[in-house]
Each structure stands twice: as C-alpha cells, then as structure tokens.
N, C-alpha and C positions, 0 to 999 in steps of 0.2 A: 744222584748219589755217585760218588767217586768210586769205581770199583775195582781199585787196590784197597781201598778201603775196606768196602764189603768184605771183600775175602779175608781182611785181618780182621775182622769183627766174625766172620762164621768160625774161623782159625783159632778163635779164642772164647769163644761160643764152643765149640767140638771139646776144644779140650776139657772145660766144662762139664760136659756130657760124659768124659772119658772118665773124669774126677768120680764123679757121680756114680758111674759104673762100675770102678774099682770101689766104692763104697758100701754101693750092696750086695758084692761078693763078699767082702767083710764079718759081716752080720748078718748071716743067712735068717730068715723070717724073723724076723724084726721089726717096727716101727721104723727105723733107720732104713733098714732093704727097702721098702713100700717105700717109702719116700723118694729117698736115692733113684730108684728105679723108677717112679712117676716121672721126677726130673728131670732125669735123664732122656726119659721117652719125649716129654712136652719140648726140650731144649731142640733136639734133633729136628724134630717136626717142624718146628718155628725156623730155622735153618733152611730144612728145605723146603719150606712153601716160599720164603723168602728168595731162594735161587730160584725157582717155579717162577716167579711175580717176576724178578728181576728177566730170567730168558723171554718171557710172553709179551713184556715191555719193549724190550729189544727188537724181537721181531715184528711186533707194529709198529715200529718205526721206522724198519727196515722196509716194509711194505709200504708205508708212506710215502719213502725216499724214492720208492720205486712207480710208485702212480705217476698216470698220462694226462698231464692237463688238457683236459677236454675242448678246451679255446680255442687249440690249435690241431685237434681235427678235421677234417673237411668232412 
C-alpha cells in the first residue's frame, strides 16, 4: 500500500468520525446519538488498528533488511 495514500484515506476516514460526532451531540439520547456514537467509535478503531498493522509491518521489514546472512559467518 501507498502511504500517502493511507494517510488520505485515514484523513478522510477521521473526518468521518468527526461527522459522526458532531451528530450525536445533536440529538442527545436518541437513536441517532447511539448510532452516531457507535460509528464513530468502530470508524476510529478500524483507523488505528490499521496505523497499528501498517507500523508492525514496517518494522518487520525493517528487521529483515537488517538480518546477517548466515553463509557468510565463519
């Protein structure tokens, strides 16, 4: 994954969540608020386990690039 991408997709993802937020202050206990407020939670979450995944990725790669080919020990 491209990640200038990612980041305009969590960027517009967030705002999303922001939407959503301002929504159920709106309508305080309401069907709407509950909603809104689910959404919002689930959207953020899916965000950051996604930056989560995306950094844990990175660094095993980064530890990859950094292993000692064993062939050429003595």
């Amino acid at each position: 994954m491209d990640p200038v991408n990612d980041k305009q997709i969590h960027a517009l993802i967030m705002s999303t969540v922001e939407a959503h937020q301002d929504a159920s202050s709106t309508f305080p206990l309401s069907q709407v608020t509950i909603s809104a407020t689910y959404h919002a939670r689930f959207l953020r979450n899916l965000v950051l386990e996604d930056i989560k995944l995306y950094a844990s990725a990175e660094s095993e790669r980064s530890d990859d690039s950094m292993a000692v080919d064993t062939r050429f020990q003595g």
